[in-house]
N, C-alpha and C positions, 0 to 999 in steps of 0.2 A: 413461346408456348407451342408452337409449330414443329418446333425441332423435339421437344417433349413429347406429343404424341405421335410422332413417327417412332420415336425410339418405343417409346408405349405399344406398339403396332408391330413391328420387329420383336420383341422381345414374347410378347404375345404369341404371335406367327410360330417363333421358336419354340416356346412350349408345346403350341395343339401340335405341331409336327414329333415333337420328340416325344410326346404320350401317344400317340399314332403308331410310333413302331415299335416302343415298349408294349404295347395293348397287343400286338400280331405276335409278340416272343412270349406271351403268356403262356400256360401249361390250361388245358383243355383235357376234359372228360370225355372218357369212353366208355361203352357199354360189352361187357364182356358174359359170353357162357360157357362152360367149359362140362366133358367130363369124364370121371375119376373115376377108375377099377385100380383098388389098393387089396393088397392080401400080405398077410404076414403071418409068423409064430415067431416073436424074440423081435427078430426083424424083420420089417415089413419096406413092399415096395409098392410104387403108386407107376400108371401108364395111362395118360389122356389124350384128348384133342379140345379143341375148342375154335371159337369165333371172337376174333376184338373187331367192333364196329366202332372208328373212328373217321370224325370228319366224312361219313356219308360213305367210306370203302369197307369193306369187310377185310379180316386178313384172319388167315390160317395160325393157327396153336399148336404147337407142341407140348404136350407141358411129361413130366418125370419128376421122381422124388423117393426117398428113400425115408424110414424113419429106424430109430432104436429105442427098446424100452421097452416095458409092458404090453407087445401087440399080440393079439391074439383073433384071427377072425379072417372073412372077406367081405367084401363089401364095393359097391357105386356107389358114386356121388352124381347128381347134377347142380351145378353152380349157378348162380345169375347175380348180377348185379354190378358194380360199375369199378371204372379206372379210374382215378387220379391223376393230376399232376403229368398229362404226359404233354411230352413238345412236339414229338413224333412219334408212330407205330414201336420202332425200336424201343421205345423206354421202357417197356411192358416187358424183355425179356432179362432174365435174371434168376437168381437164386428168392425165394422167397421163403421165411422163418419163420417159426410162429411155437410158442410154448402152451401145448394144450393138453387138456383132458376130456375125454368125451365117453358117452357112451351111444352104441346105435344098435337097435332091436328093429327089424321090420319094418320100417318106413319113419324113420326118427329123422326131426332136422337139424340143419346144418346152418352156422354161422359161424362167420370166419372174416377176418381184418389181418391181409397183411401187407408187409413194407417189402420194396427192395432197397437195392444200394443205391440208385438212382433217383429215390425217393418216391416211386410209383406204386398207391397204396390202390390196395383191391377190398374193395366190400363186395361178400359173396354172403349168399343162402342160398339155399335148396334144402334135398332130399336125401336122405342118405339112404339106399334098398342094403338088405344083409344084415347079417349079425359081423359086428366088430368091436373091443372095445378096446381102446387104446390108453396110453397116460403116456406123452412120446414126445421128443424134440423130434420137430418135421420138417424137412427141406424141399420144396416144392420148386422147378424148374422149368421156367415159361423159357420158350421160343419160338420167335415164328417161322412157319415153314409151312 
């Protein structure tokens, strides 16, 4: 029985240890804000910055984007809201896609869910200032810098 619960104790041992480093390679949320001066006619372009606070450092945004379709208008955004899924700072940069229709008059808000290829989803809201109204495939492009 002795021999039993060592092996019991070992085998144990082995688990909390290996849920221990599986638990540190997990994907961890960040909190991000960003923002957006887009203008277009036909097609439209987007020029930001922003902030990802991850694990207690801030890091600098890049972000760019283009869209085509129905654009007509200018307009700001300010963004808030959080990261997904990231392992590190880098997973946030990327192309990010989204199939929308909106419209924004004068202080209209803004919601927005999107993915990268990394699998790093952003849930934003805010503000949209401007008249714009779009119906547009939109590519949005984070990096940091």
């Amino acid at each position: 029985m002795n021999a039993i619960t060592r092996r019991s104790l070992i085998v144990s041992g082995a688990a909390l240890a290996s849920g221990a480093l599986l638990g540190s390679a997990e994907a961890a949320t960040g909190s991000i804000s960003i923002r957006i001066l887009s203008a277009g006619f036909i097609f439209g372009a987007s020029v930001g910055s922003g902030i990802l606070r991850f694990e207690g450092t801030d890091f600098r945004l890049r972000i760019g984007g283009v869209s085509a379709g129905a654009t007509i208008g200018a307009s700001g955004t300010d963004l808030v809201g959080s990261a997904y899924h990231l392992r590190q700072p880098a997973d946030i940069e990327g192309i990010y896609s989204a199939i929308g229709a909106g419209m924004s008059v004068a202080g209209g808000r803004s919601v927005a869910q999107l993915t990268n290829a990394r699998g790093v989803v952003l849930k934003l809201h805010g503000r949209q200032m401007g008249l714009m109204f779009s119906i547009d495939l939109s590519g949005m492009s984070i990096a940091l810098g």
